[in-house]
C-alpha positions in Angstrom: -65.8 -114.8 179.0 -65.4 -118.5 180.2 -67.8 -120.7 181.7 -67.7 -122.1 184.5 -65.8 -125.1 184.8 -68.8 -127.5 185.9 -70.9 -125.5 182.8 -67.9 -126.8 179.8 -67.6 -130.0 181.0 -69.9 -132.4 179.8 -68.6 -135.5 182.4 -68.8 -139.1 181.1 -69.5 -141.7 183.5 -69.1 -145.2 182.9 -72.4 -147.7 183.5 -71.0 -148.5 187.1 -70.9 -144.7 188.1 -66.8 -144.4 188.2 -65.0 -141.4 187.6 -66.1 -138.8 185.7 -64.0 -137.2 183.0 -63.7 -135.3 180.2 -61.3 -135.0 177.1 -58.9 -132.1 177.3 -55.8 -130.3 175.0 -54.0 -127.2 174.8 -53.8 -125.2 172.3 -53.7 -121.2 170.7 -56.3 -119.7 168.6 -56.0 -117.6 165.6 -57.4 -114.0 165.9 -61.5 -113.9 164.5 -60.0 -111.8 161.5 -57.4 -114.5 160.3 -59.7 -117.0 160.8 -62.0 -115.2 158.3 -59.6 -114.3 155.5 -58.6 -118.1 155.5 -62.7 -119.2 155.3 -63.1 -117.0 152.2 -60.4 -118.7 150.8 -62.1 -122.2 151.6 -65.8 -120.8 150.3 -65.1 -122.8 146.8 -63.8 -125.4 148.8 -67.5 -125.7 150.9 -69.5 -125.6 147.6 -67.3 -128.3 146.1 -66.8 -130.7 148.7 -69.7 -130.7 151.0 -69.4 -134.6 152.6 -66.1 -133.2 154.3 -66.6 -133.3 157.7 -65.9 -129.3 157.7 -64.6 -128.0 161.4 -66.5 -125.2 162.7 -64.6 -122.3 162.4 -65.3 -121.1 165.7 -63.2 -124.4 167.0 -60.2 -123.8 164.8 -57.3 -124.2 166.8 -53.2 -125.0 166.9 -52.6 -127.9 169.5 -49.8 -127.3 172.0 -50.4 -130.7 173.4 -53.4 -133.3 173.3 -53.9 -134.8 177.3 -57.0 -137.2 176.2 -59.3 -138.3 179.1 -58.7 -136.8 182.3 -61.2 -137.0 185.5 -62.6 -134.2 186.1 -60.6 -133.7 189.9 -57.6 -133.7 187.9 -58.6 -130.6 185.7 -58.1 -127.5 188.5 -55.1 -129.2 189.5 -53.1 -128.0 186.3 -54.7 -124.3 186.3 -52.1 -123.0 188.6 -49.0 -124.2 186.7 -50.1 -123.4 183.6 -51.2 -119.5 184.5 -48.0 -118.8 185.9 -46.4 -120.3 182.6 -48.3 -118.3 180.5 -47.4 -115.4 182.5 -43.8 -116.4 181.1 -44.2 -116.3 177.6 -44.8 -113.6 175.4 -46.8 -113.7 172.6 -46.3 -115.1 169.4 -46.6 -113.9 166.0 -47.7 -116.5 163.7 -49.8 -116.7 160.4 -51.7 -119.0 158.6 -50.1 -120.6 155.1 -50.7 -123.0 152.6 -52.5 -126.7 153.3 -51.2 -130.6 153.6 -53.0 -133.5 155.0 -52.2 -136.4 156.7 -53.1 -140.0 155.1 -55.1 -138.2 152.8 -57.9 -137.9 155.6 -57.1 -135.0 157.6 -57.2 -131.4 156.0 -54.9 -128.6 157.3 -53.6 -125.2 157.2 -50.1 -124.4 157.6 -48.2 -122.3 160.5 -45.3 -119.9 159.7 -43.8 -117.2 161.6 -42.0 -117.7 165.0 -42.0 -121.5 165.0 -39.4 -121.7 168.0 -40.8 -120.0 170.1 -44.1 -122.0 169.2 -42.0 -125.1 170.1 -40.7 -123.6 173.3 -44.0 -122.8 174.3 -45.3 -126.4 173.2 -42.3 -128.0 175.5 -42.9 -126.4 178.8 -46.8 -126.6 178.6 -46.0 -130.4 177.8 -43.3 -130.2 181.2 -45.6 -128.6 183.0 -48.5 -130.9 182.7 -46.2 -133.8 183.2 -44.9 -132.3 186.3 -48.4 -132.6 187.9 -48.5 -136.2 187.5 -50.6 -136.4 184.3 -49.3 -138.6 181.6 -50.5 -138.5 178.2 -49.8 -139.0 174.5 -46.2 -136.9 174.0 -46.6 -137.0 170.4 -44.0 -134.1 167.9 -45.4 -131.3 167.6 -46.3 -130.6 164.2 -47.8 -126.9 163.8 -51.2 -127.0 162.1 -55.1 -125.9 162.3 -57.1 -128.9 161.2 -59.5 -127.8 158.9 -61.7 -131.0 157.8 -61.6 -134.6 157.6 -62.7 -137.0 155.0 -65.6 -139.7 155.4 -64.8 -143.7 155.2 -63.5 -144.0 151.5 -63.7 -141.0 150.2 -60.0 -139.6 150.6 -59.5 -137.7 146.9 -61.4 -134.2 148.5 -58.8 -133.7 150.8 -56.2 -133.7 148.4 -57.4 -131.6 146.2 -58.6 -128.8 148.9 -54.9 -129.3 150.1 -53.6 -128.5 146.9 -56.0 -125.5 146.5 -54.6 -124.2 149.5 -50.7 -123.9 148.5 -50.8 -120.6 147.3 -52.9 -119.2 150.4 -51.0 -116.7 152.6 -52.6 -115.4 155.7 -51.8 -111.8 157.6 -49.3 -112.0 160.6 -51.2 -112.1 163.7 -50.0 -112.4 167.4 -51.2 -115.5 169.6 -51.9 -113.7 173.0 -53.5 -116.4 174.9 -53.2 -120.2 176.0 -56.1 -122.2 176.0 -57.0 -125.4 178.3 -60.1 -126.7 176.2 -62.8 -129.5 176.9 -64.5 -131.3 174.3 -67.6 -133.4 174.2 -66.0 -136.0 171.4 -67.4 -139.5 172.1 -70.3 -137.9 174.2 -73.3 -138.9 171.4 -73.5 -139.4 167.7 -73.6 -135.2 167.2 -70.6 -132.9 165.9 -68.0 -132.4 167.8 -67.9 -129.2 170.1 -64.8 -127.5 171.7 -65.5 -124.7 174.8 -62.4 -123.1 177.3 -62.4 -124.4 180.3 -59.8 -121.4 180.7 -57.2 -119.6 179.5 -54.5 -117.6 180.5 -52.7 -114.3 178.5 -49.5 -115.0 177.8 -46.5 -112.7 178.6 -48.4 -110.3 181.6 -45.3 -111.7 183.6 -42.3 -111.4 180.9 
């Protein structure tokens, strides 16, 4: 069950008291038992390579679009738009495969299965947003669930959990549900932690 809003969202307010905000993206979330066939594929991975900055597996997630600091007013404004578009879209069957990085830093597991209608879905969350006057970082979409990053020069780990990875392929699953998530990154020296603010079924309108 979600929180309630004023419970996930851990405000930051500048040292003259201005707006309060709080970091926000969209995204899907694997099913608990993907999630777990992929971290029994990682367990050699955690022995080997403990300075990764590992991802909780409970925060695992695909994002649809990244929206960065919002104020907090701004938040509930988007609810509405974005139920009645998930109400739109049916569900997606997707699976985890493989693993990549970027820059040799950032560790991730591959998406497969319906890909367009990932995009499609991607697109008018992105539209949608926009069309309630938020801007924010329109970035491609590239389909992926981070999995780790590496610490200041220490980039070889990645690659090699990356190219552990290749052969892994995940069950099909179906993505049911759009999620508008807070996190609490930049809020203290602590790991990073990702809650719903909400989310929203997709198809119980198609």
């Amino acid at each position: 069950m979600n929180e309630p809003f004023e419970a996930v969202t851990e405000p930051a307010v500048d040292e003259r008291g201005q707006t309060a905000t709080i970091r926000v993206f969209l995204a899907l979330a694997p099913p608990d038992d993907a999630k777990d066939e992929l971290e029994r594929a990682l367990r050699p991975a955690y022995a080997a390579y403990p300075r990764l900055r590992w991802n909780r597996i409970e925060d695992w997630h695909i994002t649809l679009a990244f929206l960065g600091e919002l104020p907090l007013t701004t938040v509930p404004l988007l609810m509405p738009r974005l139920a009645e578009l998930a109400a739109r879209h049916r569900p997606l069957r997707l699976a985890l495969r493989g693993g990549g990085h970027f820059d040799e830093r950032v560790l991730w597991s591959g998406i497969e299965g319906d890909l367009e209608g990932l995009h499609r879905l991607a697109t008018d969350v992105r539209e949608a947003v926009k069309a309630c006057g938020v801007s924010f970082p329109d970035r491609p979409l590239r389909p992926h669930l981070t999995l780790a990053r590496s610490r200041r020069g220490d980039h070889s780990a990645v690659v090699e959990v990356a190219e552990g990875l290749a052969a892994f392929s995940g069950r099909v699953w179906e993505a049911g549900r759009l999620h508008l998530v807070g996190s609490n990154i930049g809020r203290g020296p602590g790991p990073i932690r990702y809650r719903d603010i909400e989310a929203w079924s997709l198809g119980q309108g198609a």
